[in-house]
C-alpha positions in Angstrom: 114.8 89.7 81.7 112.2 88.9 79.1 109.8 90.2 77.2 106.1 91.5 79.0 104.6 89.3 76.2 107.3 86.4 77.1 106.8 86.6 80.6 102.9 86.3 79.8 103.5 82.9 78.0 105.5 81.5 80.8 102.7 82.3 83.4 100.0 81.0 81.2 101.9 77.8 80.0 102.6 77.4 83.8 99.2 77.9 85.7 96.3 75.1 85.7 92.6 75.8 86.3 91.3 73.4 89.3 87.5 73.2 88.9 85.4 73.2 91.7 88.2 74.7 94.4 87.7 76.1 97.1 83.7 75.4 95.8 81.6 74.1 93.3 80.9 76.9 90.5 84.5 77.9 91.3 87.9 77.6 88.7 90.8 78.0 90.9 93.8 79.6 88.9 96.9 77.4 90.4 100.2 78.8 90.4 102.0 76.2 92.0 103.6 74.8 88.7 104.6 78.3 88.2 106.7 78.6 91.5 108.1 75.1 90.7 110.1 76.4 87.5 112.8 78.5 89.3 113.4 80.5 85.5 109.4 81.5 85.3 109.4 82.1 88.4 112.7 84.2 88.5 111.7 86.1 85.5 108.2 86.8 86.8 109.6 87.9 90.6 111.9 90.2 87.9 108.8 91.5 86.2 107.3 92.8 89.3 110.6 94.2 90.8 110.7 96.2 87.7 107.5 97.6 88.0 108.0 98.5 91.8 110.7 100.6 90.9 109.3 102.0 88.0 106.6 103.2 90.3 108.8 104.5 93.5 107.7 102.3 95.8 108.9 102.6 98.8 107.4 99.5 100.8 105.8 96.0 99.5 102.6 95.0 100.6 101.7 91.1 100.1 98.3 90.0 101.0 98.1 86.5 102.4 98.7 83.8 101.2 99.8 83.9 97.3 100.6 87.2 97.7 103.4 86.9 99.9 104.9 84.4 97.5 105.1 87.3 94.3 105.6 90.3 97.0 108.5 89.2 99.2 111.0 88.1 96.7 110.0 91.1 94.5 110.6 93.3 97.5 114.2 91.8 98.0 115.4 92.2 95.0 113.9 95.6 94.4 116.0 96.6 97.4 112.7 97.4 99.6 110.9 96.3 102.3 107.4 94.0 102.6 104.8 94.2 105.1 102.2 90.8 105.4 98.8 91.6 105.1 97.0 88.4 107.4 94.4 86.5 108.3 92.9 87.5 111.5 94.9 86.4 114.7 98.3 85.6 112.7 100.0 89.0 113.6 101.6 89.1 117.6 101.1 92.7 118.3 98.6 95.7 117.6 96.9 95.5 114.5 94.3 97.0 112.1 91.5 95.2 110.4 89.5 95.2 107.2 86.2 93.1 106.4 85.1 92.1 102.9 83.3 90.4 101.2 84.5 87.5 99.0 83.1 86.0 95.6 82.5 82.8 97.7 82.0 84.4 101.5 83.2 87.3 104.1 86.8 87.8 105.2 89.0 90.3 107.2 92.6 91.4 106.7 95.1 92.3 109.5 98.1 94.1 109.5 100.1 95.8 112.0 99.2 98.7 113.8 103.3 100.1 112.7 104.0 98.8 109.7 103.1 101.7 107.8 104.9 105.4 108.3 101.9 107.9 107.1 103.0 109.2 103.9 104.7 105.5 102.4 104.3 105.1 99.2 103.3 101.3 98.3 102.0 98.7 96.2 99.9 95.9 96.9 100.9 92.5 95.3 98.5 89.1 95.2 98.2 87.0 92.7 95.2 87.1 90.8 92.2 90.2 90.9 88.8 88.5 90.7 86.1 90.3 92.1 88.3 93.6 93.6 87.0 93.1 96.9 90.5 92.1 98.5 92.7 94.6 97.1 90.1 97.1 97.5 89.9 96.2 101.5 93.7 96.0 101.6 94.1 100.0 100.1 91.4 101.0 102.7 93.1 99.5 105.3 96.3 100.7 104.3 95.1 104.1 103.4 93.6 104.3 107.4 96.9 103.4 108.1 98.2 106.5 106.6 100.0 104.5 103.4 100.0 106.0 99.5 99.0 103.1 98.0 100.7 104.1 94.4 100.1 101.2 92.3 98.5 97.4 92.6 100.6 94.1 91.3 98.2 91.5 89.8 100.2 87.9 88.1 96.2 87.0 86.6 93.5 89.1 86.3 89.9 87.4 86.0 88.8 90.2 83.9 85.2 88.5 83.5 84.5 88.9 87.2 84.8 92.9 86.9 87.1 93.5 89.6 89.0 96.9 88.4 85.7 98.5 88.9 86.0 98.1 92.5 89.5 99.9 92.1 88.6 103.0 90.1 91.6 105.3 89.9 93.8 102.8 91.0 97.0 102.3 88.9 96.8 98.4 88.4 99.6 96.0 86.3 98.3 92.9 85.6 101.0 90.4 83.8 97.8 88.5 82.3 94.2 88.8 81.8 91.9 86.1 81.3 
């Protein structure tokens, strides 16, 4: 595997900012290019695979949709499992929810009622932190669920839009900061 600092230059030669997206006043951080080069993508997917063992994780936690992308391959080849965080009325069975608020509206998050033993040690994974309000809603719910949510997984980090402030104790890796 590379470098942090290499693995940092393949993400940011890699992503494109898509103005306006999902709405005006909005730059979207696109990762797709990213996932389309199978070495930057392989050696980022190693990045975080590291990190969840480095932590003792025990279980992956992806939060839908870009999350799931970084979390499940991450997972496998850390040797762990992953459990989908969803949009409401995705998940068949039981499930928990979680409202937030967004930078750009309200949303919930689902999971199922047994994916989580009380006591699992975890780490959330999405792709980028903006304003903290998803990964904070993901820990409560996960946390009510009776997880230890041991660390949080970040590929970009809008540092600008203050999110780690909604995360305060929280141990968070980021692989780049803009």
């Amino acid at each position: 595997m590379s470098s942090p600092d290499k693995i940092r230059e393949l993400v940011q030669s890699h992503c494109r900012d898509i103005p306006d997206f999902p709405k005006p006043g909005v730059m979207f951080k696109d990762i797709t290019p990213l996932l389309a080069d199978s070495y930057s993508f392989g050696q980022v997917v190693e990045y975080l695979s590291d990190f969840l063992e480095r932590v003792g994780c025990e279980l992956v936690v992806g939060i839908e949709a870009r999350g799931f992308i970084l979390a499940a391959p991450a997972a496998f080849q850390a040797g762990l499992g992953f459990v989908p965080l969803r949009k409401p009325g995705k998940l068949p069975g039981v499930t928990l929810r979680e409202s937030y608020a967004l930078e750009y509206g309200e949303a919930s998050l689902e999971m199922h009622e047994d994916a989580i033993h009380p006591g699992t040690r975890v780490v959330i994974m999405d792709d980028v932190l903006a304003t903290g309000g998803t990964a904070a809603a993901a820990a409560d719910l996960l946390e009510r669920a009776g997880a230890k949510v041991i660390g949080m997984s970040f590929l970009i980090e809008l540092g600008f839009m203050g999110g780690r402030a909604k995360l305060p104790g929280r141990d968070i890796d980021c692989l780049w900061t803009v």
